[in-house]
FIVO-803262 format. One record per residue (C-alpha): residue number from 1; residue in one letter; x, y, z. Coordinates in steps of 0.001 Angstrom, whole numbers, plus 500000, padded with zeros to 6 digits. Layout:
<r pos="NUM" code="a" east="X" north="Y" up="Z"/>
...
This chain:
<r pos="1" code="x" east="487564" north="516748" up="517353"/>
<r pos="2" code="x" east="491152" north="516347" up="517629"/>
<r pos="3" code="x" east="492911" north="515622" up="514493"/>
<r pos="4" code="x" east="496575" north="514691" up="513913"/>
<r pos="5" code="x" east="498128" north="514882" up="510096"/>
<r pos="6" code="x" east="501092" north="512779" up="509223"/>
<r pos="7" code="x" east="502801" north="515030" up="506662"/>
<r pos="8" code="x" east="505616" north="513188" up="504549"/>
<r pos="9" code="x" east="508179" north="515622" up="504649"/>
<r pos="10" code="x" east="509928" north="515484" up="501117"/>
<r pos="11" code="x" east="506545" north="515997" up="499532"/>
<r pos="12" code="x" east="506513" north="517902" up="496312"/>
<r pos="13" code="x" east="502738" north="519388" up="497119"/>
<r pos="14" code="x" east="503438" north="520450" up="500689"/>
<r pos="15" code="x" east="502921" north="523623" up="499870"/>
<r pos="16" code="x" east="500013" north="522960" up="498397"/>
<r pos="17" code="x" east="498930" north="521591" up="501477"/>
<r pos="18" code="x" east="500047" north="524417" up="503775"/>
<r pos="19" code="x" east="498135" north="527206" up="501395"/>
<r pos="20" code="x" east="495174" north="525302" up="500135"/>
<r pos="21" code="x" east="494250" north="522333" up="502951"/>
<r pos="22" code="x" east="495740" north="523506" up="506414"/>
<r pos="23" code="x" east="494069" north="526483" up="506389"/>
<r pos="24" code="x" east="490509" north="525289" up="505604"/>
<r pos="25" code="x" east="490696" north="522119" up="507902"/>
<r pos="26" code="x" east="492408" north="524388" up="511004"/>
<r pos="27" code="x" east="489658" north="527113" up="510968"/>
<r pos="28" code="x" east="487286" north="523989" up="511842"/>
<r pos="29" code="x" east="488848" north="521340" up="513589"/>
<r pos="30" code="x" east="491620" north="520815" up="516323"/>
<r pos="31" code="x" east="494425" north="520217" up="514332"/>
<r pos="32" code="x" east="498374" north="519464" up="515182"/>
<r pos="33" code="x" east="500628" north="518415" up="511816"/>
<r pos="34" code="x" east="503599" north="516793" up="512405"/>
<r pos="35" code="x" east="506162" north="516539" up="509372"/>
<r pos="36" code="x" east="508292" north="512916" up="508938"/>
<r pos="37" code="x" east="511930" north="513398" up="509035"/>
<r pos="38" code="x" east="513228" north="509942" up="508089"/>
<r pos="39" code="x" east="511725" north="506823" up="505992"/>
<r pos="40" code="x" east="509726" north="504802" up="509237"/>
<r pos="41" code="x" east="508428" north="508750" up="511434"/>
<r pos="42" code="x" east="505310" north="508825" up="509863"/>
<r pos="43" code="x" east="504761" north="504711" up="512184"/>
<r pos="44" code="x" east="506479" north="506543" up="515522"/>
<r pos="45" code="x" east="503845" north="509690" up="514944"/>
<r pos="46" code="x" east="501026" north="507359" up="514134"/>
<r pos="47" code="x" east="501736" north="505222" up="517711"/>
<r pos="48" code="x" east="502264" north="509287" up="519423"/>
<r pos="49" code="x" east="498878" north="510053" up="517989"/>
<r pos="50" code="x" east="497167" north="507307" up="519570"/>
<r pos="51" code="x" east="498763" north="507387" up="522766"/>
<r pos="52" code="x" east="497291" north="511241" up="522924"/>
<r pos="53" code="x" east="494143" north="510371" up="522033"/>
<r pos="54" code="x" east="493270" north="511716" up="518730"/>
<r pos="55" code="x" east="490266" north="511217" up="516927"/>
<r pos="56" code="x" east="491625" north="511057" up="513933"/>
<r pos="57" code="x" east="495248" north="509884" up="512310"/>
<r pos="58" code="x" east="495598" north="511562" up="508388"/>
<r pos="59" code="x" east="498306" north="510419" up="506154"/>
<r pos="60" code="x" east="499358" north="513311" up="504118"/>
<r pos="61" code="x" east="501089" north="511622" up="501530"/>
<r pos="62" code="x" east="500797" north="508409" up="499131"/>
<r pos="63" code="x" east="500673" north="504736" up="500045"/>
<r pos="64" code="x" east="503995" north="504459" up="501541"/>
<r pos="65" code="x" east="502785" north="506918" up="503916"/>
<r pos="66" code="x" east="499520" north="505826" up="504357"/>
<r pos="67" code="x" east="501372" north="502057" up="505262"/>
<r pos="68" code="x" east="503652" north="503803" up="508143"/>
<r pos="69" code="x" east="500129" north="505168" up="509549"/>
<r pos="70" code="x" east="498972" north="502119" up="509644"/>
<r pos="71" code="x" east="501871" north="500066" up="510937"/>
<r pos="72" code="x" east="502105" north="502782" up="513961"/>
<r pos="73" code="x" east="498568" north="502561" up="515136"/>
<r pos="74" code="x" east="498673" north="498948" up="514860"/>
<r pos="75" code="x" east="501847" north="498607" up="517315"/>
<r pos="76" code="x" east="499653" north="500344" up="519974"/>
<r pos="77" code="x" east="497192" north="498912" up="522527"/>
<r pos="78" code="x" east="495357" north="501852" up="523249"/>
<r pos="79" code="x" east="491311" north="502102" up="521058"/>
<r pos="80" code="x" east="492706" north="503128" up="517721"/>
<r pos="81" code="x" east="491911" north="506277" up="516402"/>
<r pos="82" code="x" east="490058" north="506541" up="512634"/>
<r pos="83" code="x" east="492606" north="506365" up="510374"/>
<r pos="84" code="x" east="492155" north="508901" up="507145"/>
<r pos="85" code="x" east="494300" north="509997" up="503949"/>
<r pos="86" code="x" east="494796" north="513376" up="502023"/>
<r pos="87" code="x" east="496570" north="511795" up="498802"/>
<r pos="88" code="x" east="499523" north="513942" up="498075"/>
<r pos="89" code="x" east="501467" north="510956" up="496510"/>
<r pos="90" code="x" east="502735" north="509463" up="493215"/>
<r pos="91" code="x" east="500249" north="506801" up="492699"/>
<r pos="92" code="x" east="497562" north="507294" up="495906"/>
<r pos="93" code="x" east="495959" north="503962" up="494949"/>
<r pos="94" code="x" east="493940" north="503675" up="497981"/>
<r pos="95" code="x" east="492793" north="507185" up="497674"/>
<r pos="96" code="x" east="491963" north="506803" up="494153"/>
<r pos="97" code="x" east="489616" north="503373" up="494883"/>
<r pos="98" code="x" east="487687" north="505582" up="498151"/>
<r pos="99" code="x" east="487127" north="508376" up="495698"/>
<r pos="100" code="x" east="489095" north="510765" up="498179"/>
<r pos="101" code="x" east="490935" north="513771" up="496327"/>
<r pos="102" code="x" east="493163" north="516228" up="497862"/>
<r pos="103" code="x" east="490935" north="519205" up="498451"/>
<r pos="104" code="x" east="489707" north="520434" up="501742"/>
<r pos="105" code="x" east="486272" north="520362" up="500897"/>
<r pos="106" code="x" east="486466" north="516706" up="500745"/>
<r pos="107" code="x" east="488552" north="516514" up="503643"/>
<r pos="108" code="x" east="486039" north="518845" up="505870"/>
<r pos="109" code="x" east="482794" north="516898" up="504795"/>
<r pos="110" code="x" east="484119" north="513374" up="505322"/>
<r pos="111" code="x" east="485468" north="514788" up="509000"/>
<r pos="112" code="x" east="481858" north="516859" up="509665"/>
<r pos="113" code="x" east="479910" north="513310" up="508479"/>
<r pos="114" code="x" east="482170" north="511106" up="510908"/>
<r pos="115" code="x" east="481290" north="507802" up="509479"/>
<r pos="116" code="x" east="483925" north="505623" up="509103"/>
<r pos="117" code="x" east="483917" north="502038" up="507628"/>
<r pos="118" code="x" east="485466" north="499198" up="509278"/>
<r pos="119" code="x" east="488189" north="497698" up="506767"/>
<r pos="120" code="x" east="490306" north="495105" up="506723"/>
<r pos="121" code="x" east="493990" north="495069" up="506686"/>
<r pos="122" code="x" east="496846" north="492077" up="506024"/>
<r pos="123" code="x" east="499339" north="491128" up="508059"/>
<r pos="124" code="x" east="502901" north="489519" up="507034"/>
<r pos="125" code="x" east="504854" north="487559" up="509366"/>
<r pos="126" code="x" east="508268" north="487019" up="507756"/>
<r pos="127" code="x" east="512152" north="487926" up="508430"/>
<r pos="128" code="x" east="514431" north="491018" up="507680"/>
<r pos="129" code="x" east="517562" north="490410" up="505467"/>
<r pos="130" code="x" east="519066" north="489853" up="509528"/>
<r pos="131" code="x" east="516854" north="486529" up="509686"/>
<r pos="132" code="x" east="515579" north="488242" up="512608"/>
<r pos="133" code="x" east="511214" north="487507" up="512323"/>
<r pos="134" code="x" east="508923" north="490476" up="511851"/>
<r pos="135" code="x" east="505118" north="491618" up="511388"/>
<r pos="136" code="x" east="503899" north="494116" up="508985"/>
<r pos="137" code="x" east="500937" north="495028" up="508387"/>
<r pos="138" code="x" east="499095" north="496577" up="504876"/>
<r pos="139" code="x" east="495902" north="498077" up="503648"/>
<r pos="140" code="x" east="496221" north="498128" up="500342"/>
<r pos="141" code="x" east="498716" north="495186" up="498337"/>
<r pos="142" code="x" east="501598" north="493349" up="499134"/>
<r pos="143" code="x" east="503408" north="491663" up="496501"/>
<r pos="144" code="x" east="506554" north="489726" up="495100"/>
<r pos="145" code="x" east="508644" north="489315" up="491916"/>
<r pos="146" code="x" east="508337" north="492676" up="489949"/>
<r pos="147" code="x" east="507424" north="494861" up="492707"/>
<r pos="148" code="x" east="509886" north="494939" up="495193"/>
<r pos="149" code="x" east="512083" north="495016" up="491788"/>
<r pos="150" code="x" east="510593" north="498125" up="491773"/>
<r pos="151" code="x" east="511056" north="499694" up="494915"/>
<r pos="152" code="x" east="514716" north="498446" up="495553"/>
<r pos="153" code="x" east="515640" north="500121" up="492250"/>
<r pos="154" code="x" east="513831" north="503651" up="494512"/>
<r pos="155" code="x" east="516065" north="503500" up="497001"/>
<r pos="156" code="x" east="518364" north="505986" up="497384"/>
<r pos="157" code="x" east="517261" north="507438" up="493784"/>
<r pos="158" code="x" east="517527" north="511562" up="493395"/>
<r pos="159" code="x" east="514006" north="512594" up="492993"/>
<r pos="160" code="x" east="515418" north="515616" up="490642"/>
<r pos="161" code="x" east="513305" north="514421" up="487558"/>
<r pos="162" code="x" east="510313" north="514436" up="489877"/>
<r pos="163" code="x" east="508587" north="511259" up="491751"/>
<r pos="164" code="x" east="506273" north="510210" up="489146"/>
<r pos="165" code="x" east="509171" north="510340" up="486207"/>
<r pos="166" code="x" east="511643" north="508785" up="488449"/>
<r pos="167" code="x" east="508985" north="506305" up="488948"/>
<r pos="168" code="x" east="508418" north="505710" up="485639"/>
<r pos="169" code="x" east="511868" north="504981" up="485169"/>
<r pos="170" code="x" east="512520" north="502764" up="487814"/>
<r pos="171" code="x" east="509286" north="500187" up="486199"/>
<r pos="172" code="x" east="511095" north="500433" up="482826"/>
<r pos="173" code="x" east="514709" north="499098" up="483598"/>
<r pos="174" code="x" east="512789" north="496730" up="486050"/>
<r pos="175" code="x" east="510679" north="495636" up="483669"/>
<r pos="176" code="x" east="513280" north="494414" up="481098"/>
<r pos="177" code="x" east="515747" north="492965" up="483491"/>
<r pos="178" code="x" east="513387" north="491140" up="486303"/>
<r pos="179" code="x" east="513424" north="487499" up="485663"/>
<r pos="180" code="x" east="510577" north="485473" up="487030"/>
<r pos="181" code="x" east="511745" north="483751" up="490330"/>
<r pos="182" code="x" east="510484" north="480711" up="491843"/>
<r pos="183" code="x" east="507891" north="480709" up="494235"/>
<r pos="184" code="x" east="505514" north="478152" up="496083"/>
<r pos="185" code="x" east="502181" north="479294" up="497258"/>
<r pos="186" code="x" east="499572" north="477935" up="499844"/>
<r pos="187" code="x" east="496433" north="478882" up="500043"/>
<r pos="188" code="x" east="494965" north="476443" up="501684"/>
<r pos="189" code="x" east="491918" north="476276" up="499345"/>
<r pos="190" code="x" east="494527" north="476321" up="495971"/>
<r pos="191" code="x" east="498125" north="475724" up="495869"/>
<r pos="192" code="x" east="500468" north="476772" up="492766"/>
<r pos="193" code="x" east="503651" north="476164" up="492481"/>
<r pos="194" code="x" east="506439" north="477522" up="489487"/>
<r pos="195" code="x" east="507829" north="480745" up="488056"/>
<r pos="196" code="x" east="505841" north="484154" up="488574"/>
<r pos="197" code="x" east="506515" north="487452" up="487308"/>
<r pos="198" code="x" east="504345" north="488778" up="489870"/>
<r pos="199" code="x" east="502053" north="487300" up="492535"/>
<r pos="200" code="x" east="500251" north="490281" up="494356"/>
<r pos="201" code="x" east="498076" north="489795" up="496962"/>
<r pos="202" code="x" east="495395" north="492486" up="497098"/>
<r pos="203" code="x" east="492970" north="493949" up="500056"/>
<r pos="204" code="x" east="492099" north="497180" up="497497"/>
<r pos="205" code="x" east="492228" north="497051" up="493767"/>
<r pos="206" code="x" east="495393" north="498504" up="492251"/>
<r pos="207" code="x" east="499065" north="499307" up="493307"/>
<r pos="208" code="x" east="502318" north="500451" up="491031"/>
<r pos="209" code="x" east="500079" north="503582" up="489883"/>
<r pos="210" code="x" east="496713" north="502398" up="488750"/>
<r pos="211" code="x" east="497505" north="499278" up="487736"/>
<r pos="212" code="x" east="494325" north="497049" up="488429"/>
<r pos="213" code="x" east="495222" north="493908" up="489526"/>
<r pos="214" code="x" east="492031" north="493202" up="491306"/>
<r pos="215" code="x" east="489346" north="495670" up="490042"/>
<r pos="216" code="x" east="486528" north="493604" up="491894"/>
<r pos="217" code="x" east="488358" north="493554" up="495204"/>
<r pos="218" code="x" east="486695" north="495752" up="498496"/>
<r pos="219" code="x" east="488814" north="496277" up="501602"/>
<r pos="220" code="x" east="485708" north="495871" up="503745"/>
<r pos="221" code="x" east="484754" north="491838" up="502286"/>
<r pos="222" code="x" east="486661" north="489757" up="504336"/>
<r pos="223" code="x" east="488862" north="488073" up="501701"/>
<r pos="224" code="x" east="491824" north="489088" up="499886"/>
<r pos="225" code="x" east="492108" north="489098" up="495763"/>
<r pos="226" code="x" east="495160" north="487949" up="494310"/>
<r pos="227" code="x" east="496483" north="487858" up="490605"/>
<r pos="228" code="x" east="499748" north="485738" up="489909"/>
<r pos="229" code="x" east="501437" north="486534" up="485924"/>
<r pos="230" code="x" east="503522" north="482943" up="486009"/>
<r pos="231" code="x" east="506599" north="482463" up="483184"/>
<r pos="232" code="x" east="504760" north="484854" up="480476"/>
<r pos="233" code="x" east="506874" north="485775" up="477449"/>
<r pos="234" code="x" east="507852" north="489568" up="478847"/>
<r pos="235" code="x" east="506134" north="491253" up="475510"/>
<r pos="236" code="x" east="503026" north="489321" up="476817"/>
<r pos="237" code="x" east="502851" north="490610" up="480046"/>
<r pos="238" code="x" east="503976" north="493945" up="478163"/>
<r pos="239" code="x" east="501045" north="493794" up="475954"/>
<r pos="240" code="x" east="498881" north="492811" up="479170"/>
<r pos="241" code="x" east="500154" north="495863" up="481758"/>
<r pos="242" code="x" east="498128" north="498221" up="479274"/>
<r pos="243" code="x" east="494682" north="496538" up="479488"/>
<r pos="244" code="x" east="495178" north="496348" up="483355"/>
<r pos="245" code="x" east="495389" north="499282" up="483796"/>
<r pos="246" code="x" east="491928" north="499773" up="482061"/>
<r pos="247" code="x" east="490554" north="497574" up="484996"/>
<r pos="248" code="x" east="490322" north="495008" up="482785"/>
<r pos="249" code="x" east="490991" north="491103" up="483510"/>
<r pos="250" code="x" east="493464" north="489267" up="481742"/>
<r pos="251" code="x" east="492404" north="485857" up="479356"/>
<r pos="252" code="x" east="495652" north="484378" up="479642"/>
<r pos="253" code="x" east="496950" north="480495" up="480621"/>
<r pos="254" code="x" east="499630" north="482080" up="482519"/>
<r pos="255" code="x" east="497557" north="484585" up="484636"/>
<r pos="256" code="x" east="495014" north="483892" up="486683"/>
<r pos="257" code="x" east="493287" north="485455" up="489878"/>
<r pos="258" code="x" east="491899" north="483778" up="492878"/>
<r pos="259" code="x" east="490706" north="484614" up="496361"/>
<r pos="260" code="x" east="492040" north="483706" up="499865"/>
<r pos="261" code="x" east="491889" north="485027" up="503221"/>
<r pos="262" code="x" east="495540" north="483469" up="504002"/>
<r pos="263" code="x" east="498296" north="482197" up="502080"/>
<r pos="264" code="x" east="502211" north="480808" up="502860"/>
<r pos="265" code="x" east="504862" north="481815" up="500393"/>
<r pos="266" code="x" east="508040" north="480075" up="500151"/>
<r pos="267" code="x" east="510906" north="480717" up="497451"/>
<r pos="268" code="x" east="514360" north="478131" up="496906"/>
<r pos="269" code="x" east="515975" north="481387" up="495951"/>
<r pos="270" code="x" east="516064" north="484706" up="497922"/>
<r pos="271" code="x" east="512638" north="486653" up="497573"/>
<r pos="272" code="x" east="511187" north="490105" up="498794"/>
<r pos="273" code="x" east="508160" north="490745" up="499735"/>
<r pos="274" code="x" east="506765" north="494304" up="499419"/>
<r pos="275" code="x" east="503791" north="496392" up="500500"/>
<r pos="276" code="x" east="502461" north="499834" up="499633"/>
<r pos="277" code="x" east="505934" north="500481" up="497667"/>
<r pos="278" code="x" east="508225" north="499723" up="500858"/>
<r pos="279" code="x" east="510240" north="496366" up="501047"/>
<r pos="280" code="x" east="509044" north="494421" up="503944"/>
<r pos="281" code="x" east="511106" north="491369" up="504069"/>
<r pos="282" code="x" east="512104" north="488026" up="503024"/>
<r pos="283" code="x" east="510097" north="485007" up="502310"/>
<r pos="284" code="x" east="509467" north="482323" up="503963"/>
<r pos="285" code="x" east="506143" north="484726" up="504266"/>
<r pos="286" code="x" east="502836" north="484125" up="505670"/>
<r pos="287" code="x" east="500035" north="486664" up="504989"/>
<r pos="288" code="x" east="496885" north="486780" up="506745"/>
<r pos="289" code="x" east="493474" north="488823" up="506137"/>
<r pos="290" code="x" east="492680" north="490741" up="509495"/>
<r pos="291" code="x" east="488820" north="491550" up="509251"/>
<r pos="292" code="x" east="487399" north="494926" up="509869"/>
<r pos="293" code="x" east="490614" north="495258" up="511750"/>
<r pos="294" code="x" east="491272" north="499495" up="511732"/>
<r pos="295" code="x" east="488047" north="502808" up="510690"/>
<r pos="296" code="x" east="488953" north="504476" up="507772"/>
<r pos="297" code="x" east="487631" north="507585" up="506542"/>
<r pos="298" code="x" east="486222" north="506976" up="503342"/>
């Protein structure tokens, strides 16, 4: 079996993965590892991989990496390859909900057992901050309001404190200066229409570091989970982050979670959109559940 890892290349635990994994997984499979250089390689590798036939396409990384892996084997026509992770990230959501750790013993037996399960995957049609229209694609959340807060306040950050403090950091001074925006959403089944905090649309159950916005969601069900905090009070939704991240669902007027398997956002005021920690676009958005669209190894 022929097996290509996407390694992202500023990764604290690559060395961890060169002395520990590498070794183990190399002694039984057919393995080439190919390091990213720059924010969108780990897409063009993904797309190489496929066009070369691999069997299978891991993401050595966290869900920013994972999201480029997925992005590049969706640009391709060719049969796409089965699509794995070894969670070296921050947060590793995804990993953490498929019970995958980063060990090669895990790694090896879900390879040997070869039994991947058909999961869904979003796609966002959208623009850039160019106007110019785009298509993205996700596997785990997108979302808008305090996420792509978030993630602009990343960019370009030293990573000298380490990722997860520098994180941490970054969700702190976004948390007390993010002011809910303005949003309109159709779902076709449910509309809503006013001031959100955050309105997350979810294929697997957490994003932002295990926070559990949609503990009962399953990336292989055909329907996307959402959870929308509207115009809370901000010591509310303070108050609120620490039960979700207990997986536990909020009793609240101004939260609420819902299903859908498409919805159309639209803002009066300029909005991102973000997925698996990287900003996407702009709204006007439309998001769209792509069944059993990619394998995963899980």
């Amino acid at each position: 079996m022929k097996v290509a890892i996407i390694l992202n290349g500023i990764s604290r635990k690559k060395i961890f993965f060169y002395r520990q994994i590498l070794p183990a997984l190399a002694e039984k499979f057919d393995v080439a590892v190919w390091e990213t250089q720059y924010d969108t390689h780990a897409r063009e590798l993904a797309a190489r991989a496929t066009m070369d036939h691999f069997d299978f396409v891991l993401a050595a990384g966290g869900d920013g990496t994972l999201h480029h892996v997925v992005n590049g084997v969706m640009t391709c026509t060719e049969p796409t390859p089965t699509i794995g992770i070894i969670p070296l990230g921050t947060g590793n959501d995804f990993a953490k909900m498929c019970g995958i750790t980063a060990d090669a013993h895990t790694i090896i037996k879900l390879l040997n057992h070869n039994l991947p399960a058909s999961t869904d995957i979003g796609k966002i049609e959208c623009h850039n901050d160019k106007g110019e229209r785009i298509t993205e694609h996700f596997i785990n959340v997108c979302s808008v309001g305090l996420g792509p807060e978030v993630v602009k306040r990343l960019q370009g950050k030293s990573r000298v404190l380490g990722p997860w403090l520098t994180y941490q950091i970054a969700v702190v001074t976004a948390f007390f200066t993010h002011r809910p925006q303005e949003l309109s959403i159709d779902a076709h089944l449910w509309k809503w229409k006013g001031k959100a905090r955050v309105f997350a649309i979810a294929n697997g159950q957490s994003f932002g570091s295990s926070m559990y916005i949609a503990p009962d969601a399953r990336p292989d069900d055909g329907i996307f989970s959402t959870f929308l905090a509207g115009n809370l009070h901000w010591l509310a939704f303070l108050k609120h982050l620490s039960r979700i991240k207990t997986k536990t669902k909020i009793q609240d007027s101004d939260i609420s979670y819902n299903v859908c398997n498409s919805v159309s956002l639209t803002s009066a005021v300029p909005t991102w959109i973000e997925a698996e920690g990287e900003l996407v676009g702009m709204l006007p958005a439309q998001i769209d559940l792509l069944p059993q669209r990619i394998k995963f190894l899980r």
